[in-house]
NULUMLUM-707391 format. One line per field, with one value per residue: residue number from 0; x, y, z of N, C-alpha, C in turn. Coordinates in pm, whole numbers. Example, Ala and Ser with C-alpha at 12.3 -4.5 7.8 and 13.67 -1.06 7.14 Angstrom:
# NULUMLUM-707391
seq	(0; 1)
n_c1	(1319; 1285)
n_c2	(-569; -225)
n_c3	(780; 708)
ca_c1	(1230; 1367)
ca_c2	(-450; -106)
ca_c3	(780; 714)
c_c1	(1320; 1290)
c_c2	(-330; 3)
c_c3	(780; 787)
# end
This chain:
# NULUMLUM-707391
seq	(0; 1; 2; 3; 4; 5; 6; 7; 8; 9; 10; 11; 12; 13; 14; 15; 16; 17; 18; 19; 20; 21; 22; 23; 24; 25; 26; 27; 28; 29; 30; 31; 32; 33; 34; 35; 36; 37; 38; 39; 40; 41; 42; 43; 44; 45; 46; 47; 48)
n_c1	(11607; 11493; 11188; 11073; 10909; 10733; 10527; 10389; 10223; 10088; 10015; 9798; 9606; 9567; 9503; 9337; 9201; 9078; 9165; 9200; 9368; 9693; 10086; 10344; 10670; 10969; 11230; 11182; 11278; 11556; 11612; 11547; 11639; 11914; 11945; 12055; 11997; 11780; 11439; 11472; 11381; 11500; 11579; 11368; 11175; 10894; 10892; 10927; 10894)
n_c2	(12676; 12533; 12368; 12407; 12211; 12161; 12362; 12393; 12218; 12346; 12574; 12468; 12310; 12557; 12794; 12728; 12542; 12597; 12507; 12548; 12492; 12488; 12462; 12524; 12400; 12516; 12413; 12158; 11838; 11868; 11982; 11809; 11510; 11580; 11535; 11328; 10983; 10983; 10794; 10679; 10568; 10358; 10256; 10036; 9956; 10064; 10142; 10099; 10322)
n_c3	(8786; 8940; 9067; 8843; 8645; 8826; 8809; 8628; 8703; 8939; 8826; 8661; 8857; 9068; 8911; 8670; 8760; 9036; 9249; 9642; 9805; 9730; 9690; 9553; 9618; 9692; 9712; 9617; 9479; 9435; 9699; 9915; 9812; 9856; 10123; 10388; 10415; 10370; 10231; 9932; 9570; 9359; 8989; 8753; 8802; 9022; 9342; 9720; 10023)
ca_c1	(11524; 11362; 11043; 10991; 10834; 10595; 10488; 10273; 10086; 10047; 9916; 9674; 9529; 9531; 9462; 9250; 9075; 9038; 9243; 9262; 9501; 9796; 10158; 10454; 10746; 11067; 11374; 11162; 11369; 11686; 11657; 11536; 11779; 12087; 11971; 12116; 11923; 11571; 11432; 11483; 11328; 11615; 11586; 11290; 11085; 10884; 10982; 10846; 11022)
ca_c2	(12577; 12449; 12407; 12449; 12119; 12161; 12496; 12381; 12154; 12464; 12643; 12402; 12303; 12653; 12880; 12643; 12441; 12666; 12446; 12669; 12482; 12438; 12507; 12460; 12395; 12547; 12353; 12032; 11703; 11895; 11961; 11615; 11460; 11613; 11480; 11184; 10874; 10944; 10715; 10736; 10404; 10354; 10161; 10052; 9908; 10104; 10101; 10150; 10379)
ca_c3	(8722; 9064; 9036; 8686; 8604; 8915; 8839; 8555; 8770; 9022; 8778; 8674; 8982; 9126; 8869; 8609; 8805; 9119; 9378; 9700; 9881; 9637; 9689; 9492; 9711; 9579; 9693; 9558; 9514; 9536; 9884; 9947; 9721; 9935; 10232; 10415; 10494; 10331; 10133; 9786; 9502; 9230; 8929; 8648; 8879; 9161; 9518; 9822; 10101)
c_c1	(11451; 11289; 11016; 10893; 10730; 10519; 10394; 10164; 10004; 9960; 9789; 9567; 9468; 9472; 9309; 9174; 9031; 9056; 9272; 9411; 9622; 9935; 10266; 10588; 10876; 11223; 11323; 11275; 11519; 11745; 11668; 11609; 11942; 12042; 12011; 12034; 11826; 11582; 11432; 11487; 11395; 11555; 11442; 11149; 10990; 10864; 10896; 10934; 10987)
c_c2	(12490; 12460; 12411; 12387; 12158; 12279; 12491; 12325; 12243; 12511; 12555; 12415; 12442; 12756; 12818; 12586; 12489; 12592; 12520; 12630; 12373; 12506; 12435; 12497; 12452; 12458; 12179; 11900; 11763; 11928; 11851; 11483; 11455; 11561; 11335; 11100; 10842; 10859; 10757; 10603; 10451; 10205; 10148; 10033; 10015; 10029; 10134; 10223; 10331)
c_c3	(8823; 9074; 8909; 8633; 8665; 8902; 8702; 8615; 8845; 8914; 8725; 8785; 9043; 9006; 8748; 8650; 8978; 9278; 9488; 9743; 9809; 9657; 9621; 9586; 9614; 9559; 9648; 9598; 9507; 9645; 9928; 9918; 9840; 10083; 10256; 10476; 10474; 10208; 10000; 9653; 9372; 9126; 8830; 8710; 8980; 9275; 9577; 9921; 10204)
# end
C-alpha cells in the first residue's frame, strides 16, 4: 500500500497533464517516518522543520 495515495497524483501530472519530470517515490513517508532525527510537524496546527 506504499505509494498508493501518491500514485494518483503521478498519474495526473504525468499522464493527464503531460508532466515530464514526475516521479513517485516508493518507500514515501515510511522510509522517512523510520528514520531518526528528521524533522517531523505533529499536532493541528502546521509546523515548520
Amino acid at each position: 500500500r506504499i505509494g498508493e495515495r501518491s500514485s494518483h497524483t503521478w498519474f495526473v501530472l504525468k499522464e493527464l497533464l503531460g508532466q515530464a519530470n514526475v516521479k513517485n517515490y516508493d518507500g514515501s513517508w515510511t522510509e522517512y517516518g523510520s528514520l531518526v532525527g528528521v524533522p517531523v510537524a505533529l499536532g493541528d496546527e502546521p509546523g515548520t522543520a
